[in-house]
C-alpha positions in Angstrom: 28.0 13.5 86.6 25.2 16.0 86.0 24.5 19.6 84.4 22.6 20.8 87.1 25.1 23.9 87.9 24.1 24.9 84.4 20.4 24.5 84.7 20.8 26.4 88.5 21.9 29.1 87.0 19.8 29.3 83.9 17.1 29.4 86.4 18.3 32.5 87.8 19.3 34.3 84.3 16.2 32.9 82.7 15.4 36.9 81.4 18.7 36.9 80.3 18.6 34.2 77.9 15.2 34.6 76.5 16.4 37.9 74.3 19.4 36.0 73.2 18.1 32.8 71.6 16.5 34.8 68.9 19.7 36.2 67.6 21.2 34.9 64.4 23.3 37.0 62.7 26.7 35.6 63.2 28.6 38.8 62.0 27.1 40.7 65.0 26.1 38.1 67.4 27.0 35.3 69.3 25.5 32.0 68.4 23.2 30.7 71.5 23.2 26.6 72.2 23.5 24.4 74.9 26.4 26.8 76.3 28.1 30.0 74.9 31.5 29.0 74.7 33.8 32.3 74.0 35.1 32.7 70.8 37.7 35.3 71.0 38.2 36.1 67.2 34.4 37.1 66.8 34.7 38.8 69.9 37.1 40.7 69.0 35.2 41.8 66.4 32.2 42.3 68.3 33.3 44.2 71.0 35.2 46.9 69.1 32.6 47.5 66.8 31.3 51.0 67.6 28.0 50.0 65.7 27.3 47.0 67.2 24.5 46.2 70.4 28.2 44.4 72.2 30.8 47.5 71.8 32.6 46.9 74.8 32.8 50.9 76.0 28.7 50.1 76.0 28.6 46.9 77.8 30.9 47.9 80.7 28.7 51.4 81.4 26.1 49.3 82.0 27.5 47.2 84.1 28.9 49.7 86.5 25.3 50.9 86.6 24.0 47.7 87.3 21.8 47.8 84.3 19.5 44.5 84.5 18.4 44.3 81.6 21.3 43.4 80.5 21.1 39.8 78.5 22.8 36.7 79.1 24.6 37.3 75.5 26.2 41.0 76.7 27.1 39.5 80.2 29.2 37.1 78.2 30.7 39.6 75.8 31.5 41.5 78.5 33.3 39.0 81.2 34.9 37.0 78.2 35.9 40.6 76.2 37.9 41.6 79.2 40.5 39.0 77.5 40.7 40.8 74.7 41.4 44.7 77.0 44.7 45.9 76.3 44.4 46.1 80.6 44.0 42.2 80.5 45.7 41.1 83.3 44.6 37.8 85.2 47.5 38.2 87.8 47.0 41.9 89.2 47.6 42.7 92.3 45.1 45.3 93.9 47.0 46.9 96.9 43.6 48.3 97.7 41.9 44.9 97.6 44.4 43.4 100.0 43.8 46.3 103.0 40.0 46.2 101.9 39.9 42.6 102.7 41.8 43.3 106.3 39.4 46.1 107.6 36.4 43.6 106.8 38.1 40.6 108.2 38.5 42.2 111.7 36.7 40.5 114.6 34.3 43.8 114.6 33.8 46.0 111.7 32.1 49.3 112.8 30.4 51.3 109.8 33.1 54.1 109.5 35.4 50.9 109.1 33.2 49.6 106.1 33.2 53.6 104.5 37.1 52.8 104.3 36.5 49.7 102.5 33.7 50.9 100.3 36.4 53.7 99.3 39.2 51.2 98.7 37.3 48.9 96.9 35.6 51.7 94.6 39.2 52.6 93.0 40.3 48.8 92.6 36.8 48.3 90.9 38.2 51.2 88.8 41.2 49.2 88.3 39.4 45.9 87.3 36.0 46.0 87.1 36.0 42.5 86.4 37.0 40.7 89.3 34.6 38.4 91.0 36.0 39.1 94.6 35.4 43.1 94.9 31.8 42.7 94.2 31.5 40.1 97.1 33.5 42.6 99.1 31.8 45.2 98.5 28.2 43.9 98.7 29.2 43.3 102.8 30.3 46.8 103.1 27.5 48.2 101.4 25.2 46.0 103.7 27.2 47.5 106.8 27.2 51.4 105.4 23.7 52.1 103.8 21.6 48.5 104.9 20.8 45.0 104.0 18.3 46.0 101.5 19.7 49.4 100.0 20.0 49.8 96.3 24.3 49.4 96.8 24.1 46.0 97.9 21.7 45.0 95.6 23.6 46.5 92.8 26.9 44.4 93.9 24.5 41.4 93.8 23.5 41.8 90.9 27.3 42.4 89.2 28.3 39.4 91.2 26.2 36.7 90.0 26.7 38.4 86.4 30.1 37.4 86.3 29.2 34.2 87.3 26.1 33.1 85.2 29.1 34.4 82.5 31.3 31.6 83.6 28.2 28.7 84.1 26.8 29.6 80.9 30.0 28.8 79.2 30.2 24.7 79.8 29.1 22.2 82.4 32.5 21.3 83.7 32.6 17.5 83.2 35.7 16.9 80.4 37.7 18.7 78.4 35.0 19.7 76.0 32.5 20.9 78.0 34.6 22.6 80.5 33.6 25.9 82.0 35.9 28.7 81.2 37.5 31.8 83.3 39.3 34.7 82.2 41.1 34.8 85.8 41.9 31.8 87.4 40.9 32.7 90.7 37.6 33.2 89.5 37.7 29.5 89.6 37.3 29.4 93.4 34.7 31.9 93.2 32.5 30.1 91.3 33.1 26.8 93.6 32.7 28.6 96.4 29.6 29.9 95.2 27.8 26.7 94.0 29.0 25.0 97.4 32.0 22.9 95.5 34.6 21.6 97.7 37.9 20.9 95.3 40.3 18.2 97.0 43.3 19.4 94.7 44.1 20.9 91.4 46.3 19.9 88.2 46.7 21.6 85.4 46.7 19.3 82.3 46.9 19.8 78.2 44.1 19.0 75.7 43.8 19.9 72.6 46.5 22.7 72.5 44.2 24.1 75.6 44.7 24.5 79.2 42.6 23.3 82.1 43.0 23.2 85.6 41.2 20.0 86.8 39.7 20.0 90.3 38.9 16.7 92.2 35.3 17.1 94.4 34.2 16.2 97.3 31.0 14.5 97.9 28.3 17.5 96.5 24.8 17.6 95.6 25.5 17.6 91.8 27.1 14.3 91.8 30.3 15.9 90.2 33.9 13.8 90.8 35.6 16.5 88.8 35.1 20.2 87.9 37.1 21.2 84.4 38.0 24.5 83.9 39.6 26.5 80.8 42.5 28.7 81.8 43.9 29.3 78.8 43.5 33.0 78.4 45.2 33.3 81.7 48.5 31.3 80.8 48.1 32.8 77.4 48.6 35.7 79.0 51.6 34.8 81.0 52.9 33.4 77.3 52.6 36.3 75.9 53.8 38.3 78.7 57.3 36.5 78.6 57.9 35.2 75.2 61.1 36.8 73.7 63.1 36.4 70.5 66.8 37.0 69.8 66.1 40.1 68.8 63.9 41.9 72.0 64.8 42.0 75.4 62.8 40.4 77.9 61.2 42.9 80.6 58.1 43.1 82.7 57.8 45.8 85.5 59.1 47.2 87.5 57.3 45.3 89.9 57.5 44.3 93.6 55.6 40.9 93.3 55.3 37.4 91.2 53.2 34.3 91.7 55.4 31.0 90.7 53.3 27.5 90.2 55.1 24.5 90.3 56.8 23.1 87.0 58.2 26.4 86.4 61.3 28.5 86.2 61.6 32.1 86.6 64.3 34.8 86.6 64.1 38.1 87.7 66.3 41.4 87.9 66.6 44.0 90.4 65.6 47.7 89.8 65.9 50.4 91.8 65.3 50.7 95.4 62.2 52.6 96.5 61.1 53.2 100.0 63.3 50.7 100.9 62.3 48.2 98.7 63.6 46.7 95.4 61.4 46.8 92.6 62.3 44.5 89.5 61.7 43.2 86.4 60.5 39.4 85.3 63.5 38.6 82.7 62.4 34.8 82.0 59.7 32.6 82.6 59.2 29.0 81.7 58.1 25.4 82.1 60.5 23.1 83.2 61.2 19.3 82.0 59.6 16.3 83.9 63.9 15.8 84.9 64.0 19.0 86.6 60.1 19.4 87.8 60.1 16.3 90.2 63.8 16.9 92.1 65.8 15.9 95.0 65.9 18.1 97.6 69.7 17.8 98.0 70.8 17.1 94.5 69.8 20.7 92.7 73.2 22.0 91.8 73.1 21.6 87.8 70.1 23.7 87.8 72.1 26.8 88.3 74.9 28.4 85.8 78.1 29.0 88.3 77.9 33.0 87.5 74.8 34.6 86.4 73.9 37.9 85.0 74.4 40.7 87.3 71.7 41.5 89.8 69.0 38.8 89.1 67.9 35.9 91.0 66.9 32.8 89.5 63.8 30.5 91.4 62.8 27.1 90.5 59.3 25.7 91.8 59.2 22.3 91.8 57.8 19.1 93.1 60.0 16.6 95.7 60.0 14.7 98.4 61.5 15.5 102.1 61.3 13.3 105.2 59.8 10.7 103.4 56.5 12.6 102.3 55.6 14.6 99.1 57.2 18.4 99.0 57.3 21.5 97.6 60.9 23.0 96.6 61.5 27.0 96.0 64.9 26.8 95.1 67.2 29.3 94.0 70.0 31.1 93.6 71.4 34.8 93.9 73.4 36.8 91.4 73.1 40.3 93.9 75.5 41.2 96.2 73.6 42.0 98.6 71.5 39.5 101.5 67.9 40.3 100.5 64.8 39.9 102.9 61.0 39.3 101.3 57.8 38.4 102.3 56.6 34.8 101.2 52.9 33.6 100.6 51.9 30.0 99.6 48.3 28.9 98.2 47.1 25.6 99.0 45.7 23.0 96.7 41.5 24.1 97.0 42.0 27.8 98.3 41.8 30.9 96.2 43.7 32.8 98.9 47.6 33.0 99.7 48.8 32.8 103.4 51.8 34.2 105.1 54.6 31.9 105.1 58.3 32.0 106.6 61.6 32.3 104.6 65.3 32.4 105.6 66.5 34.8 102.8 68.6 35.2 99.9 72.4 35.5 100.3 75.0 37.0 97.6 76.4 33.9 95.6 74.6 31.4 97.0 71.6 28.8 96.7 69.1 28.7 99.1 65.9 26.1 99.1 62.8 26.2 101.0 60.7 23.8 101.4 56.6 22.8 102.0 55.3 19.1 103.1 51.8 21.0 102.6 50.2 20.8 99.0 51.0 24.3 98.2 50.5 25.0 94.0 51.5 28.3 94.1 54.0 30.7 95.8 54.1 34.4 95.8 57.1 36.3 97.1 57.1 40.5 97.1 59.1 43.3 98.9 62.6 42.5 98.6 64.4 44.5 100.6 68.0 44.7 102.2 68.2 42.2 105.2 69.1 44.2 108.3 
């Protein structure tokens, strides 16, 4: 294996780095060497400090202005200091992305199509002005609204590779210990994507109290087997998100949507109905046992209490086989009394998107399983709704 996905970049944020190698001062900046690796407890001081060149209000003005002389150092305080944003959240779900994406996705998109977009994408860069995707988004509706080479596009450009010279600078992606890290996890797929990186699959594995998701290669001209990735901001955050104690209720939401990966349990409770939908509340999430996480599709019955609280559904996403080939199980089982109808998405093993995927309903009292012979890692399932 090589680092030439570090060098690559480097080449292209060459002016960044050259103001940051002379820094020293360890109370105020961070320390410059083969790669910046976050460390989020002097980030946290560094980025709240009103005095200091990295206060985080600072950085992210710039940024929206597209300020380039902006150094490697502040591009990393920035991307990395969004961890650390009480609006930290590596799961959102930007309703405005999603019909953004549609419009520019059609067959033919005509310029008053790509003002929609622009529009769209301008209050879910509002929302989080650090995802990778919106820039790329809107870059190709600038180019279709004001030109190829208008100041816009440019400007998207220029935020886009930002974010990702943030994520090459941080590692070389070999092992464990020099892995690259991401404060979103789809960012991962981004940066493949933009360095021409073909995964094969994805695992996520344990090292030294961290967590990576490890992505077999396919033949590519860095002569890489395996990218490593850090993702443990992003299941820190889903930790911290649903850790309880004995003495505090549970609750997230309401909301209408959840992702589930495989090896994990979670339970959720209805809300209210609104515009015909259900919104609820995540109640319990969890990693399951190597017993429960690798399952027969037909022999799921113990994982399930007999009665259950009142309105909630409990989901499994596990591992199995069916037909003689490796499977995917959603199982679960309803505490509602009503039949519910919702909308179901699966990601493949390699792709940063979800696709639309079929689903037979949840009944009152009962256990339902569905099931996937394609490498799916992650499900998503939103807008429960009574079944007509």
């Amino acid at each position: 294996m090589k680092n030439r996905v570090l060098i690559a970049v480097l080449l292209f944020v060459l002016p960044f780095v050259a103001s940051a190698q002379d820094e020293k001062d360890v109370d105020t900046n961070i320390q410059i060497s083969s790669y910046i690796v976050p460390d989020y407890e002097q980030l946290g001081k560094i980025i709240n400090d009103p005095s200091s060149d990295f206060y985080y209000p600072s950085l992210l003005k710039r940024f929206s202005e597209a300020d380039t002389t902006l150094t490697i150092e502040e591009i990393h305080c920035l991307y990395f200091g969004y961890v650390l944003q009480k609006d930290y959240d590596p799961y959102i779900r930007l309703e405005e992305e999603d019909n953004a994406r549609d419009i520019l996705n059609q067959d033919k998109v005509t310029k008053k199509d790509a003002e929609k977009a622009l529009k769209l994408l301008n209050k879910a860069v509002e929302k989080a002005p650090m995802h990778l995707r919106l820039y790329m988004y809107r870059y190709y509706a600038d180019r279709l609204v004001y030109g190829d080479d208008s100041k816009a596009a440019s400007d998207d450009a220029f935020r886009y590779v930002a974010l990702i010279s943030a994520i090459s600078a941080s590692g070389n992606g070999t092992d464990f210990d020099n892995a690259f890290h991401v404060a979103v996890v789809a960012h991962s797929y981004s940066f493949m994507n933009y360095y021409g990186l073909k995964p094969t699959g994805q695992s996520l594995q344990s090292n030294a109290g961290q967590q990576f998701d490890v992505f077999p290669l396919k033949e590519n001209e860095y002569d890489m087997d395996e990218l490593y990735v850090n993702v443990t901001p992003c299941l820190g955050y889903l930790s911290k998100m649903f850790s309880s104690s004995d003495d505090e209720i549970l609750d997230s939401g309401p909301i209408d949507q959840f992702d589930i990966r495989i090896g994990r349990k979670l339970t959720i409770k209805l809300d209210k109905k609104r515009k015909g939908e259900f919104k609820f509340r995540v109640v319990g999430y969890e990693t399951v046992d190597d017993s429960i996480s690798s399952v027969q599709w037909n022999d799921t019955k113990n994982l399930f209490a007999e009665t259950g609280e009142k309105n909630t559904i409990v989901f499994y996403c596990v591992k199995s086989s069916f037909g003689n080939k490796p499977a995917v199980l959603l199982i679960m089982k309803s505490y509602c009394k009503d039949m519910l109808a919702y909308d179901t998405f699966i990601r493949l093993e390699g792709s940063a998107e979800f696709q639309t995927t079929s689903n037979n309903g949840i009944f009152p009292g009962a256990q339902g399983t569905e099931i996937w012979n394609d490498p799916v890692n992650a499900i998503r399932i939103s807008h429960l709704r009574l079944m007509k």
